[in-house]
Structures are given as C-alpha cells and as structure tokens.
C-alpha positions in Angstrom: -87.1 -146.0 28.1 -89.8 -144.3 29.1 -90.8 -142.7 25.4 -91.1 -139.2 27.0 -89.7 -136.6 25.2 -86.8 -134.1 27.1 -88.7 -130.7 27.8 -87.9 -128.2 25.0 -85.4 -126.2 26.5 -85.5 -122.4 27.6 -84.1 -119.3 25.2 -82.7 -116.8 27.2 -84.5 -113.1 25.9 -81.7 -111.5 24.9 -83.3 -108.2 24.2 -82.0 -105.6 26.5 -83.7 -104.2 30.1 -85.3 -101.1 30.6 -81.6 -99.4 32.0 -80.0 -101.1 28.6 -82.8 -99.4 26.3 -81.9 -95.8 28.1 -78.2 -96.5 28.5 -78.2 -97.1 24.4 -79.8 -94.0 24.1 -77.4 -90.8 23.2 -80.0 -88.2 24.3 -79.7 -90.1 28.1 -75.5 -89.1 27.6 -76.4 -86.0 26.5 -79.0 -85.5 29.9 -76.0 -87.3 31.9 -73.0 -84.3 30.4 -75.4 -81.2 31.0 -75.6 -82.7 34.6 -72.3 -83.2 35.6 -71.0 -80.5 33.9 -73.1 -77.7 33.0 -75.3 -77.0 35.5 -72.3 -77.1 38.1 -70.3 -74.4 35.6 -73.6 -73.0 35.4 -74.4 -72.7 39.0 -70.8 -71.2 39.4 -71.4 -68.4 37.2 -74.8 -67.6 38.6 -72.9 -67.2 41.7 -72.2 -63.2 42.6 -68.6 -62.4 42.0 -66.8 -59.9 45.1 -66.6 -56.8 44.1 -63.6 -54.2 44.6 -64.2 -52.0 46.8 -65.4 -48.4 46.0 -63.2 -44.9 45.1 -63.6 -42.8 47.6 -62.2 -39.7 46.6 -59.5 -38.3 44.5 -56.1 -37.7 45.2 -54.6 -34.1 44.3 -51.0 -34.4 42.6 -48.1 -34.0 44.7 -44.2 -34.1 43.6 -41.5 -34.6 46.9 -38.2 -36.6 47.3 -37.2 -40.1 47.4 -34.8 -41.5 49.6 -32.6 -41.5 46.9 -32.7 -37.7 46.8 -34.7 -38.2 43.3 -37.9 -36.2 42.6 -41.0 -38.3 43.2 -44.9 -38.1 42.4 -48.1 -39.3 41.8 -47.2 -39.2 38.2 -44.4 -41.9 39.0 -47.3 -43.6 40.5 -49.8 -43.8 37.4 -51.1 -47.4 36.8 -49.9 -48.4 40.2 -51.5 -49.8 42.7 -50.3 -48.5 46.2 -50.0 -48.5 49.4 -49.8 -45.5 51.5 -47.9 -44.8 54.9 -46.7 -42.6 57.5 -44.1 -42.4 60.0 -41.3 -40.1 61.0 -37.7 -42.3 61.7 -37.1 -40.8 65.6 -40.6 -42.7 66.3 -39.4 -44.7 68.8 -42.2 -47.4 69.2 -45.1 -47.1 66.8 -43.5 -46.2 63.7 -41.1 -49.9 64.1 -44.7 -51.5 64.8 -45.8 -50.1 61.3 -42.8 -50.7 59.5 -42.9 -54.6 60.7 -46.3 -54.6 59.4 -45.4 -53.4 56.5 -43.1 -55.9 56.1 -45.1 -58.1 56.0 -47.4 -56.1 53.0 -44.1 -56.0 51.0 -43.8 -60.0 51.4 -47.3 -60.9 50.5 -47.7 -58.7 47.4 -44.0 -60.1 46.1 -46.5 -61.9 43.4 -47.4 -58.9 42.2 -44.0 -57.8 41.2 -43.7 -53.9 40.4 -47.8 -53.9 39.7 -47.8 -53.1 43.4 -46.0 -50.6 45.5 -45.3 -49.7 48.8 -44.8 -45.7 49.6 -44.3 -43.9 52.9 -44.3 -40.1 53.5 -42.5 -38.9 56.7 -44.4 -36.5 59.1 -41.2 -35.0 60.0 -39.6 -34.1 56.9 -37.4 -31.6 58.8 -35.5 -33.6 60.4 -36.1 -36.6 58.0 -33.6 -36.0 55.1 -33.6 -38.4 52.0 -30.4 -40.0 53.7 -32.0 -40.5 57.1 -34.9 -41.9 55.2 -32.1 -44.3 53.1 -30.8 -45.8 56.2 -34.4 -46.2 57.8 -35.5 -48.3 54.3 -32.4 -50.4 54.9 -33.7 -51.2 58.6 -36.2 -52.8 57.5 -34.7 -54.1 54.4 -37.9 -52.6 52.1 -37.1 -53.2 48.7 -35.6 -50.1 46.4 -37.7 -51.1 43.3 -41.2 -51.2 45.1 -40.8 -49.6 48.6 -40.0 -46.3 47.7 -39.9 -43.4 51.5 -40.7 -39.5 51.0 -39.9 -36.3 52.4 -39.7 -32.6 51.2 -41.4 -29.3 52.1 -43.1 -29.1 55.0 -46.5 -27.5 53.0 -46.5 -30.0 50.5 -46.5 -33.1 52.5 -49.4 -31.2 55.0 -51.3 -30.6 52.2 -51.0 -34.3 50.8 -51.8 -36.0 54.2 -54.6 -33.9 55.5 -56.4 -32.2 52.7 -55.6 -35.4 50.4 -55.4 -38.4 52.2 -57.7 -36.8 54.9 -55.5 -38.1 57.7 -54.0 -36.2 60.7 -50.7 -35.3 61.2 -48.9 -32.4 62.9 -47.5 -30.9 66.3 -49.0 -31.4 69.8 -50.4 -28.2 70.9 -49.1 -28.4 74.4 -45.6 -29.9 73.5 -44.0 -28.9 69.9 -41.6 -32.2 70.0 -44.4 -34.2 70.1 -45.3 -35.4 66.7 -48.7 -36.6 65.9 -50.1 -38.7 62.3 -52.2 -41.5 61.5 -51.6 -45.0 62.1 -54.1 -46.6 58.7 -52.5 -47.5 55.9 -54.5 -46.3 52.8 -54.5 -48.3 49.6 -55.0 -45.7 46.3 -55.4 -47.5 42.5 -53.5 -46.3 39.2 -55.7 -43.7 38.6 -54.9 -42.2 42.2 -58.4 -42.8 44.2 -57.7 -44.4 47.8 -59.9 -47.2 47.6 -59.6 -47.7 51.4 -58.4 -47.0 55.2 -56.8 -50.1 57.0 -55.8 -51.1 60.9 -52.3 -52.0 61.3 -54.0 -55.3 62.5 -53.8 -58.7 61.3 -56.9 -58.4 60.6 -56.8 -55.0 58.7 -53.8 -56.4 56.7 -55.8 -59.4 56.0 -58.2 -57.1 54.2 -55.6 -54.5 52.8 -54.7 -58.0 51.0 -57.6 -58.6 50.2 -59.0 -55.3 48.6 -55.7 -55.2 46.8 -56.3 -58.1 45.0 -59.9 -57.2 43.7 -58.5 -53.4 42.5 -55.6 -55.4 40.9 -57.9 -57.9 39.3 -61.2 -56.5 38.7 -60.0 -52.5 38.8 
C-alpha cells in the first residue's frame, strides 16, 4: 500500500441554474400567460372590425299584392332584412338570368331562416297577375315563406321603383311592348333604408352576401 489517501470525492451543487431560478418563479408564468394569450386576444381586439355598410336613403311605404293574391307591404317587412328585385314573367332572357341568380341568394341566406327575405316587384303588373306571378315562383322553385313576388297598380309600383328605389323602369319610347327596368338587386334593412345596389354578378352577389351579413349582425 502506498499510504495515500483516496481524493475526497466531488458533491454535485444541487442548487438550481439560472433557467431553474426563473422557471420556479410564478411572476415568469404569469409573464409566460399575458404572452401567449393576452396580447394575441389583445391584438385581435385592437384590430378594426368591418363595418355595415351605410343607409342610403329611406324607403316610402307601399302596400301591393302577393302571388297569393294577399295584400302585401313594407309593414310585412319591418325587422326584415331584404332583398329587392325586378322582373316582369314574359322576359324572355334576362329576367331567367336574374331569377337563377337569385337562386342562388335564396340558397346562401337559408342560415338565416325567415330573418332574411327575398321580394320581387313585376314591371309589368298588367299583364303580371298574382297567379302568373304564382306559377313563375314555382319555376324557379323560390320558397313561399321567404321569396315572396308582387304586382298591383300600375302607379303604385312606378312610384316604389323610381321615386323609391331610384331605379328605372317603364316603356320604350319608340316601341310600347318593349319593357324596360333595372337589372341591381337592392338590399333594404328592418327599418326600410336600402343599404345597397348590387350586379347580378358573382362578384356583386359575393358582396350582396357579404353586406347582408354585416346589416344582419352589426345592424
């Protein structure tokens, strides 16, 4: 034996590191919450949120008759958001065109339920009687609870397209049997301000959908 004695042996320093110390720490979990969750939520609400878009003008009150040969108004509309149309049923290519768009309106506001309805006035109410008007609503299979087609005196429905709507609508000049009205659809809130004019587009019905959400949701 050589009478040397074994080297003392090494203690480990069981006292924690520098990321220990903070990570034992409650105000470094408290730091570590407000980041991944607050200022995110935070950031979110800071964000500007869309708004609807703006009334434009007023509608004046108007009373005519349903396909179902029932009186209808604005007052059947209060608290509805809607969607305005025209068309006259001997059309014989732009008025389908509409209707098909349509369609597709009366599809993608389904959600909605009876929140949301569709309603188009006839340019021809003449010839347009509620029955004609019936038959034409089951062409295009539009829905009798939220897809509700107009007609009645002549005078009245003038006076709701042009002077309320501001829309154009009437005779050709030059040839009586040629009947002219707009091709926008118009989308009016409960209180009964239009709230805006739309394409018949994909793109216009993207952003009829689009505006009708906000008015729904934000007013």
């Amino acid at each position: 034996m050589s009478g040397k004695l074994d080297p003392q042996p090494k203690v480990l320093d069981s006292r924690p590191g520098t990321l220990g110390r903070l990570l034992s720490r409650p105000v470094v979990w408290v730091v570590a919450v407000v980041l991944l969750f607050v200022l995110p939520l935070a950031s979110s609400l800071a964000r500007e949120l869309p708004k609807p878009p703006p009334k434009l003008l007023q509608l004046p009150s108007f009373q005519l008759t349903s396909e179902k040969n029932t009186a209808f108004g604005s007052e059947d509309l209060r608290g509805k958001v809607w969607v305005a149309s025209f068309v006259f049923t001997s059309c014989p290519s732009v008025c389908p065109a509409l209707m098909e768009r349509l369609q597709k309106v009366q599809h993608r506001s389904r959600n909605a339920g009876a929140a949301v309805r569709l309603v188009t006035f006839t340019v021809d109410p003449e010839t347009d009687t509620p029955e004609r008007l019936a038959a034409y609503a089951r062409r295009f299979k539009a829905s009798p609870y939220r897809w509700t087609f107009l007609t009645g005196d002549l005078g009245v429905i003038e006076k709701t397209v042009v002077k309320g709507f501001k829309l154009a609508m009437g005779r050709d000049a030059e040839n009586l049997f040629q009947i002219f009205h707009s091709e926008r659809f118009v989308l009016v809130d409960g209180d009964g301000f239009i709230r805006g004019y739309y394409e018949a587009t994909d793109e216009g019905i993207d952003k009829l959908m689009s505006d009708m959400s906000l008015v729904l949701n934000l007013g």
